[in-house]
N, C-alpha and C positions, 0 to 999 in steps of 0.2 A: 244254822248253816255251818256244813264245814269247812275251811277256808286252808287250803297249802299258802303259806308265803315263804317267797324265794329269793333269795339273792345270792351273791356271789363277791368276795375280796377278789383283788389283782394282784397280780405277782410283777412287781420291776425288778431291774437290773439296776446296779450301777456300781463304783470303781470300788476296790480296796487298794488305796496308791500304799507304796512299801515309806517305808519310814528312810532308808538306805536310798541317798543320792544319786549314787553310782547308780544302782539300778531300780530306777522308778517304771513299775510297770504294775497296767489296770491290771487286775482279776476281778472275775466277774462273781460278785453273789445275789440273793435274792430276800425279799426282805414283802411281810404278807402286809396287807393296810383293811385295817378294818372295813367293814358299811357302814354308809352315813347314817348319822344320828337317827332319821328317817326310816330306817328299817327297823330299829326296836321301836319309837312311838307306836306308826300302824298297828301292829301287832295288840299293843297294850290297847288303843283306842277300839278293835274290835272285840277285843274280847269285851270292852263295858259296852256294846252295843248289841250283847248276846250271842254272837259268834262263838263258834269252836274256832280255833288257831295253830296248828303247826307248823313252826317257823324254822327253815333252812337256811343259815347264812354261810354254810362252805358248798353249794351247786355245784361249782367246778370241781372241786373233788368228788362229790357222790355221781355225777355223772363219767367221772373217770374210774372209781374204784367200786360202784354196787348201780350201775346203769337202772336195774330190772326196778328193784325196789325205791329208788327214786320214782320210777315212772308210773307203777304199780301206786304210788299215793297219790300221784296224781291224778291218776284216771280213777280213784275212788271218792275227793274232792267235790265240792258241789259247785265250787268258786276257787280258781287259782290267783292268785294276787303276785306279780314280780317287780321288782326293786330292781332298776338299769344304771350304768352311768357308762360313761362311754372308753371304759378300762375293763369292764365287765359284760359287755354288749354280746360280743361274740357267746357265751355261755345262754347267757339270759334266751338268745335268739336259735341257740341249737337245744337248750329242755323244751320249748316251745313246737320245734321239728320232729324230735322224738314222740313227745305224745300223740302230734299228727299222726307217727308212721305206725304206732299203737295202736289205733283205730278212736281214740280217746276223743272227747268234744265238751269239756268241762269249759265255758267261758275264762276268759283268760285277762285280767287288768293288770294293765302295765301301765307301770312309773316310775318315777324319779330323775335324777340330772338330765340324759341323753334323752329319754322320750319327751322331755319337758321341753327341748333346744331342737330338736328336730321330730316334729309328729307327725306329719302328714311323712316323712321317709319311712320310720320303723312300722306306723300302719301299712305301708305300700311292701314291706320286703320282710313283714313277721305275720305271723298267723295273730297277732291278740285282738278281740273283739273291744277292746276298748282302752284310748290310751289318757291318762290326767297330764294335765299339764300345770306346772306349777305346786303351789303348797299343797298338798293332798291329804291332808288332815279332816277335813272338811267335805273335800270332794267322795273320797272312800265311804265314808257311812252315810251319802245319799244312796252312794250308786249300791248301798248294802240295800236299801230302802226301794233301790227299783228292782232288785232282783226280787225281792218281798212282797212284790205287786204292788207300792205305794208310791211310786214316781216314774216319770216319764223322761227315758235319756236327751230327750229335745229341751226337758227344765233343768237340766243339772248343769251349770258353768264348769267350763274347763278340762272340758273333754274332749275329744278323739272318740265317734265308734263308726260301724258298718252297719248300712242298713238298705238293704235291694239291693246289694252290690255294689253301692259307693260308701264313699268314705262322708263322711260328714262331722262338724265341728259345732259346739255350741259357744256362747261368749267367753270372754277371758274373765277368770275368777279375780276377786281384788285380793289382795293378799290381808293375809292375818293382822290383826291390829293386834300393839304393844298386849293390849287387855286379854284377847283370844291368845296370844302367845303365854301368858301367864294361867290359861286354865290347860294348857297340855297334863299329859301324865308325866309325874316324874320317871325317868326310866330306874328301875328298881335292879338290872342288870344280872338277874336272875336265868338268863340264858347260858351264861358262860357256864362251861366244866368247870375249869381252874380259874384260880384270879389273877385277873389282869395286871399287869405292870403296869399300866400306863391307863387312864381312860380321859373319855374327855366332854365339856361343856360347853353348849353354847348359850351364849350371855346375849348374842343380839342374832336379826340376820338381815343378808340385802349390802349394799355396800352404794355410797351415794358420789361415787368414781365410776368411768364407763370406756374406760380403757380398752385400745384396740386387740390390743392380744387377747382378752380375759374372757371364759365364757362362764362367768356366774350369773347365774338367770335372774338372779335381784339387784339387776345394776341400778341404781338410779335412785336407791329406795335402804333406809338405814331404821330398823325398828327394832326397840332391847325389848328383851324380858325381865318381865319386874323382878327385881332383886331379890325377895322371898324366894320365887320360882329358883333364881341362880345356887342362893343358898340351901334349898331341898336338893335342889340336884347335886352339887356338891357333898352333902351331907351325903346325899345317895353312895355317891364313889366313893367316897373314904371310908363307907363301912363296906365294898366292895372290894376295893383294890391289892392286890401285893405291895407292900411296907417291903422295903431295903434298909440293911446296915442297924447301926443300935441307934440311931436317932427313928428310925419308924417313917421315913421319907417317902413319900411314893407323890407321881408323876400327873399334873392335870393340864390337857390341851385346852386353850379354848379354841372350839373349834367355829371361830365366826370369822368372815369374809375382812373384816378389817377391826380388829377390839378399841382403837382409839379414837374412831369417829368424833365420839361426843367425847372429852376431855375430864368433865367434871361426872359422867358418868361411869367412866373408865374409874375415874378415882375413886370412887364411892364400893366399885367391886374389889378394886383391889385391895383397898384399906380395911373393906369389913372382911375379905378373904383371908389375908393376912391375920387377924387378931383372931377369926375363930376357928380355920385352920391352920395353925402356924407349920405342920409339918409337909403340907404341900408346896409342890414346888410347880411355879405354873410356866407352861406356856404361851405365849398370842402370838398374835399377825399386829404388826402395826406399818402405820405412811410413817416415812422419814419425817414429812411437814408435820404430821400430828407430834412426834416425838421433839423435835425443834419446838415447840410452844413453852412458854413459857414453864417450870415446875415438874413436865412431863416427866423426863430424865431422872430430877431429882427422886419424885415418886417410885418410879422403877426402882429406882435402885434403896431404897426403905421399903419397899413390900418385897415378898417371897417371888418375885419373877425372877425366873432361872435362865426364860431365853426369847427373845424377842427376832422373829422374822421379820425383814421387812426388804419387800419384793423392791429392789432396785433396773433389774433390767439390762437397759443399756450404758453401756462407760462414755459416750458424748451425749451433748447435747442434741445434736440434730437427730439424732434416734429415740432421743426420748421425748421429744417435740412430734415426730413423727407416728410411736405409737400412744398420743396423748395422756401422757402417762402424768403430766402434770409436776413435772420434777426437774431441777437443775442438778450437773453435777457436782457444783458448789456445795449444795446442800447435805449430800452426801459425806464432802471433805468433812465437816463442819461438824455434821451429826458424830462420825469418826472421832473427830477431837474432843468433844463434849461428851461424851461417852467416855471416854479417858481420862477424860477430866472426873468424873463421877465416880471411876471405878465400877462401869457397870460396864464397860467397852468387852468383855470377853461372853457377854453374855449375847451379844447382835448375831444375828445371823441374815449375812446379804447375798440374796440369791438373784443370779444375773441368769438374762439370755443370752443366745448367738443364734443364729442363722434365720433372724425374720426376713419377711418376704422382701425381695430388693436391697438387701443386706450383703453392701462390698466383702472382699475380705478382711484389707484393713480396718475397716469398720468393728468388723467383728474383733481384730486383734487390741484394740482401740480396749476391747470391753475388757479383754483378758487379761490387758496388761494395768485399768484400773482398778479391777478386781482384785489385782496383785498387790496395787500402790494403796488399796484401803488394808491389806490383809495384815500389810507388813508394815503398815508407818502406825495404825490403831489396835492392830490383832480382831477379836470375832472369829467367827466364821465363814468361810467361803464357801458359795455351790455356783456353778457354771452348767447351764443344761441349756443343749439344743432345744429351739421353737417348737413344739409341738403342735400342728394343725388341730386343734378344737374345735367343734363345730357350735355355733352359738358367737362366736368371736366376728369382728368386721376383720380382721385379716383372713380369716379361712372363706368369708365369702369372697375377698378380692380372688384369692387364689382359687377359689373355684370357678367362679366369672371368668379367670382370664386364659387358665388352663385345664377346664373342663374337668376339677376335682369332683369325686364328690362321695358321700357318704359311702356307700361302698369299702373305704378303706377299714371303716370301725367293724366289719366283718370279720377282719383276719386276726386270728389270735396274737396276742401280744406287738399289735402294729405300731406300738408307738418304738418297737426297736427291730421293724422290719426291711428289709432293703429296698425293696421295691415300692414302700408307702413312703419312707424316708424320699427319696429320689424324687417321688412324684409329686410330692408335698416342699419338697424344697427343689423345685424346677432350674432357678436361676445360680445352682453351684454345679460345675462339673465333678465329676469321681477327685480330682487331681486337686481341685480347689480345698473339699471336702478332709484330703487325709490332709493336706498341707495345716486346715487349721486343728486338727486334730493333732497332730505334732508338735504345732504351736503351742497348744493349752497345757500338753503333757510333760512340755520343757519350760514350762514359766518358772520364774526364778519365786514360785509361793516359798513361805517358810509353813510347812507341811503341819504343824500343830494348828493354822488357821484355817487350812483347806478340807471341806467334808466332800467337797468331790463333784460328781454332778455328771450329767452323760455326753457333758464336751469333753472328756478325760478318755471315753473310751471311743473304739469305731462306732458307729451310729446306728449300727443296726450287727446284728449277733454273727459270729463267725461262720456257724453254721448254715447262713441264710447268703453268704458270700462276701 
C-alpha cells in the first residue's frame, strides 16, 4: 500500500524588545516549530507493517510554492494519512479541498492534537473519511489492516468515520501502557536534509494535572517510557544533531507535558543522561510543587539541565485558584529564592498568562507586575502571552457556551494573532482596555536580560489585520 503522510509546522510571531530603554519597541519576527514527535513514529511504524510511506512535513509550503505536484501525489496514493494540531489545521483542511477540487477520492485519515480534542467538528467541516482519536500508534495499522480486507471499522477503538451519510464513532481507545510505550520505533531522524540544532525526547506522556486553561489530551493520566527506550533515543539524537562551539554542545528538549511528575524517576533520567551524555544540554517542563520537593533543585543544578520551564500563569491567587492550576503565589516567591540559592535561578524560565476569560484589568496588571518582581529580585526568564482559546480546555467551552464561540476560528490562518478571533475569543475587554494593557506590559520596569517576551508585548493581533 502506498501511503502520502502529511503534516505541517506553524509559523508564530512574537517581540524582539530593543535592548535601549529610551526606546523599547516590539518588532515582529517569525520563528518555524517543528511536528510532534507523532509525525516521524507513524511513518516508521508503517513502513514495519509493509507500507510504502512518503512523508511531507513542510504542507504549507508545498502547497504555497509547487500546488500541482503536491496534489499530483496525492491523487496517485492509495491511502493519505495527515497529522493536525490546531496551529496547523487551517493547512491540513485546505490539501484536503484541493484534492476534492482535483477530482481525487484516495481515503483520507486524520490525526493528531486538534482531530483528537474536537472529532465529531473536523469530521462535520473536512472531507477525511476517518478521524483517530487519541494515541494513534495502534489505531493506524488496524485501520492499515481494514483497508486490507482484514477488519471492520465498527471493531477498531478510537475512531471517527462515515458511513450512509453519518458520521459514527467506535469506543475510546485506552492509552498505551508504560510497556507498549517502550516497544515504539526509536525515531532514527533520517528525514531531515541538514542537521538539527536542537531535537527533542519524550521521557513520559499524559500529565496527572487537569487545569482549566490546558488542552493536553492526556490529562489525568502520567505514564514514562522505560529508560532504555529514553536512552536509544537519545543516543539517536546525538549522532543526529548539530554540535556548537569547541565543547561539541548541542540541544535536547524533553518534549513531555510535565518531566517531574514522578521525582525519583525524573532522577534516575537525569543522572544517567548526565554521565552518558555529558555534552547535551537539556531542556524540560516542570510544576513549581514538583521542583519545591525536597533534593529537586539540588539535582538540577548537578546534571546538564540548561533550562527549566515552569508554567506559572497567573501573579495572584485568586486566578490561580480559579483556573485550578493548583498553585500559590508564595510558592513561586520561594522556588525564585531557592533557585538562587542553588545557582540554578538563571536557568528558570516562567511563563505567565493574561486575558483569561472574566479576567479584570488589574488583575491582569497584577500578573505583570509579579512577573516583573520574580524577574528582577531572582533573574530567569520572563514570557508574558495572551490566553489563547484552545479547544479541548474547560475555559474555551465556558466561552463557547456563553458567547456562542466556536471551532470555526481554527479555520483562519494564523488565528491565534487574528483580530477578529482575538476580539471574539476575549469577549469581556473592550479595544481601549486591550491596548491599555498592552502598554502596561511594554512599559514594566523588567530588567530586559530576564524578559524573552511573549505576545502581551506586542498588539494582539498583526497590524496588517487592523
Amino acid at each position: 500500500m502506498n501511503i502520502l503522510f502529511a503534516t505541517a509546522p506553524f509559523y508564530h510571531f512574537g517581540p524582539s524588545l530593543s535592548n535601549d530603554k529610551k526606546h523599547k519597541q516590539s518588532q515582529m519576527h517569525s520563528f518555524g516549530v517543528d511536528p510532534l514527535l507523532g509525525s516521524y513514529i507513524l511513518p516508521m511504524l508503517l513502513r514495519e507493517h509493509g507500507c510504502q510511506v512518503e512523508v511531507v512535513f513542510d504542507l504549507n509550503s508545498q502547497l504555497a510554492q509547487a500546488p500541482n505536484q503536491i496534489i499530483s501525489k496525492a491523487l496517485k496514493a492509495d491511502l493519505i494519512c495527515l497529522s493536525a494540531t490546531s496551529f496547523n489545521w487551517v493547512y491540513i483542511k485546505e490539501f484536503m479541498e484541493c484534492i476534492n477540487r482535483a477530482g481525487g477520492h484516495p481515503p483520507i485519515i486524520l490525526g493528531g492534537v486538534h482531530p483528537t480534542l474536537v472529532p465529531d467538528c473536523v469530521m462535520r467541516s473536512s472531507l477525511a473519511n476517518i478521524t483517530v482519536v487519541g494515541e494513534g500508534e495502534r489505531t493506524i495499522l488496524e485501520l492499515i489492516d481494514h483497508f486490507r480486507g482484514e477488519r471492520l471499522l465498527e471493531n477498531i477503538h478510537g475512531i471517527y468515520y462515515r458511513h450512509n451519510g453519518r458520521i459514527l464513532s467506535t469506543p475510546e481507545r485506552r492509552l498505551l501502557t508504560s510497556a507498549e510505550l517502550g516497544q515504539l520505533p526509536i525515531i532514527q531522524w533520517d528525514e531531515w536534509e541538514h542537521k538539527p540544532t536542537h531535537l527533542s525526547v519524550q521521557t513520559s506522556r499524559g500529565c496527572l494535572m487537569n487545569c482549566a486553561f490546558c488542552s493536553t489530551p492526556f490529562r489525568l493520566s502520567w505514564r514514562p517510557f522505560p529508560i532504555q527506550h529514553v536512552l536509544e533515543s537519545l543516543n539517536s539524537c546525538a549522532n543526529s544533531i548539530h554540535r556548537s562551539g569547541s565543547k561539541n554542545i548541542y540541544h535536547i528538549f524533553f518534549a513531555d507535558d510535565c518531566f517531574t511528575t514522578d521525582q525519583e524517576f525524573a532522577a534516575q533520567v537525569l543522572r544517567v543522561v548526565t554521565e552518558l551524555f555529558p555534552r547535551a544540554r537539556l531542556h524540560i517542563e516542570a510544576r513549581v510543587r514538583d521542583l519545591l520537593k525536597p533534593g529537586c533543585l539540588e539535582l538540577m543544578a548537578e546534571t546538564n539541565v540548561q533550562q527549566i520551564q515552569v508554567g506559572v500563569e497567573c501573579g495572584y491567587d485568586t486566578g490561580l485558584r480559579k483556573i485550578a492550576k493548583g498553585l500559590k503565589t508564595e510558592e513561586v516567591v520561594e522556588l525564585g529564592r531557592r533557585a538562587k540559592e542553588y545557582n540554578i535561578n538563571n536557568a528558570l524560565y516562567y511563563s505567565f498568562i493574561i486575558g483569561f476569560p472574566g479576567e479584570t484589568i488589574d488583575e491582569m496588571k497584577a500578573t505583570v507586575d509579579f512577573a516583573c518582581s520574580i524577574a528582577n529580585h531572582f533573574g530567569g526568564i520572563v514570557q508574558i502571552c495572551w490566553w489563547l482559546a484552545m479547544p479541548g480546555s474547560r475555559l474555551f467551552e465556558d466561552v463557547r457556551n456563553e458567547y456562542g464561540l466556536d471551532e470555526s476560528i481554527f479555520d483562519c490562518e494564523a488565528w491565534w494573532f487574528d483580530r477578529e478571533v482575538f476580539l471574539r475569543t476575549h469577549p469581556g475587554l473592550t479595544r481601549a482596555e486591550i491596548d491599555t494593557i498592552f502598554k502596561y506590559s511594554l512599559n514594566a520596569p523588567f530588567d530586559h536580560k530576564h524578559l524573552r517576551g511573549g505576545s502581551a508585548f506586542l498588539p494582539p493581533w498583526r497590524q496588517s489585520n487592523g
